[in-house]
N, CA, C and O atoms as CSV, one atom per row, in Angstrom:
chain,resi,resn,atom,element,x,y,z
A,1,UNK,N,N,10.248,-16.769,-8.214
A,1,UNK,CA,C,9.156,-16.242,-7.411
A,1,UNK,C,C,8.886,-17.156,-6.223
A,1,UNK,O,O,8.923,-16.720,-5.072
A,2,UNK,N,N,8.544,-18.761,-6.586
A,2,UNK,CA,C,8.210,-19.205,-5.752
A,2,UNK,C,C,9.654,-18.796,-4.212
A,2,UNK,O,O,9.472,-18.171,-3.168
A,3,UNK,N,N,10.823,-19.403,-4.684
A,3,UNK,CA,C,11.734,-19.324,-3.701
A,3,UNK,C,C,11.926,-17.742,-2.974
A,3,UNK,O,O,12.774,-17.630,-2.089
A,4,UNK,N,N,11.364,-16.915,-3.258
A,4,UNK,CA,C,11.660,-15.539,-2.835
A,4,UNK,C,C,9.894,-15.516,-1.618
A,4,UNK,O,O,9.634,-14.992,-0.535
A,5,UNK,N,N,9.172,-16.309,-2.514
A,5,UNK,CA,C,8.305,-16.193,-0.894
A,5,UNK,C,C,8.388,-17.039,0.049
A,5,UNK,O,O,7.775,-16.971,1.114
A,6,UNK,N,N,9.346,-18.104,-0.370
A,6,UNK,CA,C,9.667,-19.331,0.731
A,6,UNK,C,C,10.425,-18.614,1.589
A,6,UNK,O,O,9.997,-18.488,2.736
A,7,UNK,N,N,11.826,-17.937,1.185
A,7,UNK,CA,C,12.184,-17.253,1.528
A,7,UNK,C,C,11.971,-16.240,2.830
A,7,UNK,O,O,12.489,-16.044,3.929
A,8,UNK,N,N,10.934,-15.744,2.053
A,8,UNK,CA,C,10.323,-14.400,2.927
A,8,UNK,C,C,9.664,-15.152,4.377
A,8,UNK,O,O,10.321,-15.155,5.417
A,9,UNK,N,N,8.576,-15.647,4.307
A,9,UNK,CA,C,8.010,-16.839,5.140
A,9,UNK,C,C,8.773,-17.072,5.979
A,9,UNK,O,O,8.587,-16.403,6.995
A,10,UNK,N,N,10.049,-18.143,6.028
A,10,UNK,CA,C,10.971,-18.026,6.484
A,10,UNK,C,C,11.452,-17.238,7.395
A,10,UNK,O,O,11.422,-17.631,8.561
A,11,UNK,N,N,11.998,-15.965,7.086
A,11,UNK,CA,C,12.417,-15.081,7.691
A,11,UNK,C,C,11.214,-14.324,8.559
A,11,UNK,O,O,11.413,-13.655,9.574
A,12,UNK,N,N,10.149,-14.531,8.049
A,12,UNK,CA,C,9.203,-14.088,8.948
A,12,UNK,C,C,8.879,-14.930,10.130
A,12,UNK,O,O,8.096,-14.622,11.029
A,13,UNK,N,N,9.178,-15.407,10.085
A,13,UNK,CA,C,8.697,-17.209,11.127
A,13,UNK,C,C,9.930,-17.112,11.910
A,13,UNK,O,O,9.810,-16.725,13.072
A,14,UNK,N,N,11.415,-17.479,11.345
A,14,UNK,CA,C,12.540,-17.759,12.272
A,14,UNK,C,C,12.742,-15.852,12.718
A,14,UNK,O,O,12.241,-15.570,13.807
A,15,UNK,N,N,13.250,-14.947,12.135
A,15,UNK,CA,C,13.834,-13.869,12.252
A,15,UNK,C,C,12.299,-12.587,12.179
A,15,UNK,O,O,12.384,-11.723,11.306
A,16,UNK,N,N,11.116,-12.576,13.041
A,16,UNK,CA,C,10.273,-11.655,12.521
A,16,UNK,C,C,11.032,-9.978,12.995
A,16,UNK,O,O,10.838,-8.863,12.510
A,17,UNK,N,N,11.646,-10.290,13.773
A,17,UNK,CA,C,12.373,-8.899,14.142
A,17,UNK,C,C,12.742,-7.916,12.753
A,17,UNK,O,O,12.533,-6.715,12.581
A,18,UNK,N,N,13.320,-8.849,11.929
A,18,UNK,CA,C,14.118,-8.421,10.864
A,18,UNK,C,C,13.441,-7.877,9.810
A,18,UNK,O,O,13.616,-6.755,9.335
A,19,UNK,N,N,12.379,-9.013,9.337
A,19,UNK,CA,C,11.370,-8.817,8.704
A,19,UNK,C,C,10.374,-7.437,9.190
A,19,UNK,O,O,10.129,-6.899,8.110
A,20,UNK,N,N,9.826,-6.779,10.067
A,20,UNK,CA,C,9.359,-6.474,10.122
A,20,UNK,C,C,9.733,-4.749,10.069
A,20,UNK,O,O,8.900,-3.858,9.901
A,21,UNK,N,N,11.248,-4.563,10.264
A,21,UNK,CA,C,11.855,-3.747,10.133
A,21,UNK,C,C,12.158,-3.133,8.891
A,21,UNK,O,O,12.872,-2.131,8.903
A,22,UNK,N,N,11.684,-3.622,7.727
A,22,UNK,CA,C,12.391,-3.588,6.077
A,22,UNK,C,C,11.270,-2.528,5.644
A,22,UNK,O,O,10.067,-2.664,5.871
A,23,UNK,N,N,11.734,-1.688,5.128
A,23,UNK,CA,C,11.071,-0.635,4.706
A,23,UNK,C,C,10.154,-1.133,3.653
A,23,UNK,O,O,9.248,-0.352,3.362
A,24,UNK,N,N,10.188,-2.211,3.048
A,24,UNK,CA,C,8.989,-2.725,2.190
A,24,UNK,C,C,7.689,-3.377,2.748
A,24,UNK,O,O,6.601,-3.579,2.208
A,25,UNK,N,N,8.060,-3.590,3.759
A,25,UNK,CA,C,7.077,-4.311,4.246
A,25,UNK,C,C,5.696,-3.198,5.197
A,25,UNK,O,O,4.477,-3.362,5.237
A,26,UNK,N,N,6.731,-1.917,5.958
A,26,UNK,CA,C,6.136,-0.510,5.879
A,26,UNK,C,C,5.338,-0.190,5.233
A,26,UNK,O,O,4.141,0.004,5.448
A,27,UNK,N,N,6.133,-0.077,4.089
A,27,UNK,CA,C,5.114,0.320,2.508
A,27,UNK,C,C,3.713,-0.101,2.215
A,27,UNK,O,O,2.741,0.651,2.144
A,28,UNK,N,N,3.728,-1.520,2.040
A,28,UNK,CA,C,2.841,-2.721,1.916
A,28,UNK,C,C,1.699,-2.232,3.071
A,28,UNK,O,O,0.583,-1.785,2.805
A,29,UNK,N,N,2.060,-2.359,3.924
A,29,UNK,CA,C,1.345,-1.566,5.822
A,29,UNK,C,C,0.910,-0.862,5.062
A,29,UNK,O,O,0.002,-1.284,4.346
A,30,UNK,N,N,1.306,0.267,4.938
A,30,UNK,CA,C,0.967,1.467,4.637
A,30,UNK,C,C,0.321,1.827,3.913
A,30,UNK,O,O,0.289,3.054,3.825
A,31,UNK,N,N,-0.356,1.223,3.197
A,31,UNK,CA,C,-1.131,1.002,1.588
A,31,UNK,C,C,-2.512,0.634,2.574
A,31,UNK,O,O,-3.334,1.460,2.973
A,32,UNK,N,N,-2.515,-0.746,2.824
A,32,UNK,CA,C,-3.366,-1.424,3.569
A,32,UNK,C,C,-4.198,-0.561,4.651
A,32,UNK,O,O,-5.344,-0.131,4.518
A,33,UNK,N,N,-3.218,-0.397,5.900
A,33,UNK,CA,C,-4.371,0.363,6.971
A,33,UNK,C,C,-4.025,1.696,6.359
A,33,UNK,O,O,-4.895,2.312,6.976
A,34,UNK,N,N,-3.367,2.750,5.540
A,34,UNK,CA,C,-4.374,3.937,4.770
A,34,UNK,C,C,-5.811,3.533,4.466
A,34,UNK,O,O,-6.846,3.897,5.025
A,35,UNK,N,N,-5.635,2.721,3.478
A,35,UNK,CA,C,-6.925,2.599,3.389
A,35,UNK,C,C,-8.434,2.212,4.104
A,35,UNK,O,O,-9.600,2.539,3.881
A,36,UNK,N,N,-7.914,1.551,4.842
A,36,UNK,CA,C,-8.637,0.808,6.114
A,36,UNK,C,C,-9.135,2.000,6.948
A,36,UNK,O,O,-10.356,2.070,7.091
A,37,UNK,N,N,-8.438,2.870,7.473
A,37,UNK,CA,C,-8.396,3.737,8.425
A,37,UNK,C,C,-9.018,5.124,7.562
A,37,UNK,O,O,-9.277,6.174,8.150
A,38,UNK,N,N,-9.171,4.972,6.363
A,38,UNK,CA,C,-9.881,6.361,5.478
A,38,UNK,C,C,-11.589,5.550,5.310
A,38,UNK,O,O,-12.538,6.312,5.124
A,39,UNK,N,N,-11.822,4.209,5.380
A,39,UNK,CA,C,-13.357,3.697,5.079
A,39,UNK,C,C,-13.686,3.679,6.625
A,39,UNK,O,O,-14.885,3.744,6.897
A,40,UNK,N,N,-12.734,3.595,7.747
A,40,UNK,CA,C,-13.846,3.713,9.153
A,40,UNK,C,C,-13.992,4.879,8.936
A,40,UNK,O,O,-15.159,5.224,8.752
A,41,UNK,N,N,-12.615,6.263,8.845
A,41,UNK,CA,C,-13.620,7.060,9.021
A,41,UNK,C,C,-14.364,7.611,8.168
A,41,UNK,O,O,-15.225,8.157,8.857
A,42,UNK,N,N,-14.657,7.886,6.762
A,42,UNK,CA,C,-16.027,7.802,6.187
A,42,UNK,C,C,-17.212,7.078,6.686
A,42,UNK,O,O,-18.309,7.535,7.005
A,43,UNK,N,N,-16.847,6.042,6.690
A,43,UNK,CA,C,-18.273,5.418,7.898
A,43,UNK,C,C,-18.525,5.494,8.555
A,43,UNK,O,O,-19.694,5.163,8.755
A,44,UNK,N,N,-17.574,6.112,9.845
A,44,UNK,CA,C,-18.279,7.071,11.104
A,44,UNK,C,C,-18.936,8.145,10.856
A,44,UNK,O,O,-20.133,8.238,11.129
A,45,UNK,N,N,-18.071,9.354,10.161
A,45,UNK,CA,C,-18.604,10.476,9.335
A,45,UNK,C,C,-19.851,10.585,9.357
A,45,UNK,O,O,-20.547,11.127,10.215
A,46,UNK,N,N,-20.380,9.688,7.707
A,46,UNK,CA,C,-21.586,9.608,7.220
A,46,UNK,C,C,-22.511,8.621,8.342
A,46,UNK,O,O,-23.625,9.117,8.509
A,47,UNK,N,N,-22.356,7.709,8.912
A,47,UNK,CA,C,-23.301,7.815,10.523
A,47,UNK,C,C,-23.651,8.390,11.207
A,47,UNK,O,O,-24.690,8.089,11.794
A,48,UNK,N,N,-22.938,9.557,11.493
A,48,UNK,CA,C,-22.835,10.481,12.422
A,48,UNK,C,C,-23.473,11.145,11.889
A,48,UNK,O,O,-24.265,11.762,12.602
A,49,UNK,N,N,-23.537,11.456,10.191
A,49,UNK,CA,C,-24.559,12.862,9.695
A,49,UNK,C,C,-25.194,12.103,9.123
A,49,UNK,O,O,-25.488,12.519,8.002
A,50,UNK,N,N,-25.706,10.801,9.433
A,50,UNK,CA,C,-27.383,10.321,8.766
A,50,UNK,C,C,-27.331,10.138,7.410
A,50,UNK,O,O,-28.411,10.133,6.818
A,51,UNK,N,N,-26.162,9.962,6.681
A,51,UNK,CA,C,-25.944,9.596,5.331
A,51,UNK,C,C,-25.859,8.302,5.040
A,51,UNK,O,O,-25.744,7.433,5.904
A,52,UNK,N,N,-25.911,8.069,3.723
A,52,UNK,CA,C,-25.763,7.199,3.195
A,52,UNK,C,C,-24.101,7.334,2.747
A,52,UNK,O,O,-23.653,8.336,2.190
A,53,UNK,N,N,-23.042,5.766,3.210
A,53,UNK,CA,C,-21.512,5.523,2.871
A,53,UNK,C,C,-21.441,5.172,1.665
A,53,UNK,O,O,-20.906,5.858,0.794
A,54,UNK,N,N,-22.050,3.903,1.454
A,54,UNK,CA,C,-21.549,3.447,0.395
A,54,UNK,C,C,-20.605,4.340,-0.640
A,54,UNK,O,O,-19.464,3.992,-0.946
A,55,UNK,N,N,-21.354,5.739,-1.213
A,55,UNK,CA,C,-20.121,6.058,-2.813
A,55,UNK,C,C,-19.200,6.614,-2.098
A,55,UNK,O,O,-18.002,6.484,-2.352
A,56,UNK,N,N,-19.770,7.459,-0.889
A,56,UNK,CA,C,-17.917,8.338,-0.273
A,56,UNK,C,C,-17.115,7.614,0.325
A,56,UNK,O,O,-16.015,8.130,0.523
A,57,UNK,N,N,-17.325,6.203,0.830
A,57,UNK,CA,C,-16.503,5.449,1.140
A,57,UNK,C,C,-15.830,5.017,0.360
A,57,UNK,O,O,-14.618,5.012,0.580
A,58,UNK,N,N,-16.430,4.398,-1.055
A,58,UNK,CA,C,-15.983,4.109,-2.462
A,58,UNK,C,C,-15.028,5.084,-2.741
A,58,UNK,O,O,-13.852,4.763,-2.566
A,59,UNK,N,N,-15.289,6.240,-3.150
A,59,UNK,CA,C,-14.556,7.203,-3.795
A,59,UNK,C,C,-13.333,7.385,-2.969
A,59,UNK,O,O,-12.230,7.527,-3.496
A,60,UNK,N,N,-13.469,7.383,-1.989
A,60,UNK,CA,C,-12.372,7.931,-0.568
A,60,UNK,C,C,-11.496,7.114,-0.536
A,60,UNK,O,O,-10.404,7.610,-0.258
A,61,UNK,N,N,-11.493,5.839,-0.737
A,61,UNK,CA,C,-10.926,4.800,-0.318
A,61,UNK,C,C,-10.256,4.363,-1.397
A,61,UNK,O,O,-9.258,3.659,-1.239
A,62,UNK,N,N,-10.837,4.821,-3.038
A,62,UNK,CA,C,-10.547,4.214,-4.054
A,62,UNK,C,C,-9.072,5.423,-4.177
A,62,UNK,O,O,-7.936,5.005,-4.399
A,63,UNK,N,N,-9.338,6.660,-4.017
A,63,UNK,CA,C,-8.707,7.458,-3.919
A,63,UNK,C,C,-7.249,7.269,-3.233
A,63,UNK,O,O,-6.122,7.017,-3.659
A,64,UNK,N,N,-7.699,7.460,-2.240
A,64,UNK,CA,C,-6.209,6.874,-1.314
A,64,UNK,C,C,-5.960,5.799,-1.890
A,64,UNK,O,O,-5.179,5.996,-2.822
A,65,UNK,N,N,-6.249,4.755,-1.782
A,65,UNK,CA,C,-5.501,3.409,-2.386
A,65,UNK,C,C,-4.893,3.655,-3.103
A,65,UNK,O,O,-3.708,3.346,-2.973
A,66,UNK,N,N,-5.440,4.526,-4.570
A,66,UNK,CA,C,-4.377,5.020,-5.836
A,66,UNK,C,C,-2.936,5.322,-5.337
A,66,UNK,O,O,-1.868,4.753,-5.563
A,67,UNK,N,N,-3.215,6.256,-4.685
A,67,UNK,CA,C,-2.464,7.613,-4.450
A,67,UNK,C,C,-1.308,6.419,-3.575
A,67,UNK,O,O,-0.303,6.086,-4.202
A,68,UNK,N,N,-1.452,6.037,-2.644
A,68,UNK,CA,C,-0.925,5.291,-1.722
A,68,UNK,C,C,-0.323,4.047,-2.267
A,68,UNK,O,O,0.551,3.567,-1.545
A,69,UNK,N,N,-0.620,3.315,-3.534
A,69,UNK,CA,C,-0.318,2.464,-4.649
A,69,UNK,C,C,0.954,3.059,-5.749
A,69,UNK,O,O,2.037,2.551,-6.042
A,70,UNK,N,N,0.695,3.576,-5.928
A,70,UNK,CA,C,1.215,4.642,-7.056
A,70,UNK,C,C,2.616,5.138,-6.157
A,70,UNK,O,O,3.734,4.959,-6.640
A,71,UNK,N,N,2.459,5.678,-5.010
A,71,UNK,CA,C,3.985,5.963,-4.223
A,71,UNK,C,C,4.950,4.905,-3.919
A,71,UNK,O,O,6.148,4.881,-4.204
A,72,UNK,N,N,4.236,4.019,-3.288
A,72,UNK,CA,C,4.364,2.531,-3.163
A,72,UNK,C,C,5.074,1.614,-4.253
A,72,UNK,O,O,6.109,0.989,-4.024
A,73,UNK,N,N,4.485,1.609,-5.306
A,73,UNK,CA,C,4.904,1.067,-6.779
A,73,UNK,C,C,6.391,2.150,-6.957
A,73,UNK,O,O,7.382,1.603,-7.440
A,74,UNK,N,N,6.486,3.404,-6.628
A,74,UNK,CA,C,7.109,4.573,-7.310
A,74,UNK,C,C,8.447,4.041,-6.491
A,74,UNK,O,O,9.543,3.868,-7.024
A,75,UNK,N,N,8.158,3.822,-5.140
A,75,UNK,CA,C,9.649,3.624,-4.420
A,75,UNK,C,C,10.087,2.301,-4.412
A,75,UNK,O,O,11.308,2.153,-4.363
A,76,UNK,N,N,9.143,0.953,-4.461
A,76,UNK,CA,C,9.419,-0.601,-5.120
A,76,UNK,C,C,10.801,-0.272,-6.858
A,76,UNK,O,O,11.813,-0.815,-7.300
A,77,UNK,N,N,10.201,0.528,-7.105
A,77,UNK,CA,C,10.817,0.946,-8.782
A,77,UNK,C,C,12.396,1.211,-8.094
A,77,UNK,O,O,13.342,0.440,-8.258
A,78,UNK,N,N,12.427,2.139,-7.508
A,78,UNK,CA,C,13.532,3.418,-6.873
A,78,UNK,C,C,14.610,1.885,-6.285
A,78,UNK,O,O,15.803,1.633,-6.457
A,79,UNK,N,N,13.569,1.181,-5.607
A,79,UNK,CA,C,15.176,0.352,-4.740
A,79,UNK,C,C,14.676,-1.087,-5.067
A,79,UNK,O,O,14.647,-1.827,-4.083
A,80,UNK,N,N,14.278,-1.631,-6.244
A,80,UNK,CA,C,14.344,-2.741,-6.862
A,80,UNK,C,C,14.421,-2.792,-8.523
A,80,UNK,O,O,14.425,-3.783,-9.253
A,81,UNK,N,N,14.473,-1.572,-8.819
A,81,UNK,CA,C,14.749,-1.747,-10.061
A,81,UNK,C,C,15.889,-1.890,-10.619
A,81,UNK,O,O,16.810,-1.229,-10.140
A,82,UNK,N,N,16.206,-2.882,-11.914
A,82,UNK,CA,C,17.000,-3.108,-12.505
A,82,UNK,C,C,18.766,-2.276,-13.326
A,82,UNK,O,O,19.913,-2.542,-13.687
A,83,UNK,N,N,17.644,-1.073,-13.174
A,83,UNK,CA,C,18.361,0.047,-14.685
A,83,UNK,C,C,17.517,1.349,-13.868
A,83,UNK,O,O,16.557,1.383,-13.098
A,84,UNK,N,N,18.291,2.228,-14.389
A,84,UNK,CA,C,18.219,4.044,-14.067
A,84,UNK,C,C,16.754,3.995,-14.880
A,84,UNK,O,O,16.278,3.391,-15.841
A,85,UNK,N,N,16.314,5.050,-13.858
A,85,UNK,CA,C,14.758,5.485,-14.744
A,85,UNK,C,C,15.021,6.285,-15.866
A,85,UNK,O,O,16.027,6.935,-15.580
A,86,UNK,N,N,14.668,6.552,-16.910
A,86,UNK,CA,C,14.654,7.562,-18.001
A,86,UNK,C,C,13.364,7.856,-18.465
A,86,UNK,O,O,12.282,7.319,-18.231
A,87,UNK,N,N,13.687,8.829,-19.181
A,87,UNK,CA,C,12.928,9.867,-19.870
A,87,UNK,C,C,11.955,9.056,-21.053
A,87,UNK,O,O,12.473,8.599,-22.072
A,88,UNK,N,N,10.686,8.960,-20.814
A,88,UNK,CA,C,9.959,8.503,-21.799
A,88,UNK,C,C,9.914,9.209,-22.989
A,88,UNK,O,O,9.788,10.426,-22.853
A,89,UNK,N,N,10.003,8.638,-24.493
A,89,UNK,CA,C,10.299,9.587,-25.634
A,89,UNK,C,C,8.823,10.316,-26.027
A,89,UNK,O,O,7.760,10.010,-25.486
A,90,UNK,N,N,8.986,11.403,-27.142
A,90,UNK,CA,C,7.727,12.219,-27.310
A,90,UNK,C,C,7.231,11.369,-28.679
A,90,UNK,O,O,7.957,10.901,-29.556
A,91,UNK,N,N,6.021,11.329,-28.598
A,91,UNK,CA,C,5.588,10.701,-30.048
A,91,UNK,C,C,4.900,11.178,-30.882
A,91,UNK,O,O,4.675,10.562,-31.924
């Protein structure tokens, strides 16, 4: 672990071209300002109509994050995993 973020660091520092191009690092993005960009706008939203943010920002945000986590995790699996996915058994 440690050497795979020395690593990374690295390549971000000498080579950011490269780094920044890797479809994981997209991903990672992509998780982040989703979410970012779903709590401004709930918080413009509910400003704009005199509401109170706090839970729809919560909910909205908790929401996407999942959803946006969960794809994220789904394609990390797809092109870093070890072994073929299979079929979970019935119990």
């Amino acid at each position: 672990m440690n050497d795979s973020v020395v690593k990374g660091l690295k390549e971000l520092i000498i080579r950011p071209h490269i780094f920044l191009r890797r479809p994981e690092f997209w991903m990672v993005y992509g998780v982040y300002s989703s979410t970012y960009i779903t709590a401004n706008i709930v918080n413009s939203t509910c400003e704009r109509l005199k509401r109170e943010s706090a839970l729809p920002r919560f909910l909205s945000t908790s929401a996407v994050n999942m959803f946006t986590c969960i794809s994220k995790d789904r394609a990390f699996t797809r092109m870093f995993g070890a072994t073929l996915p299979t079929s979970l058994p019935i119990s």
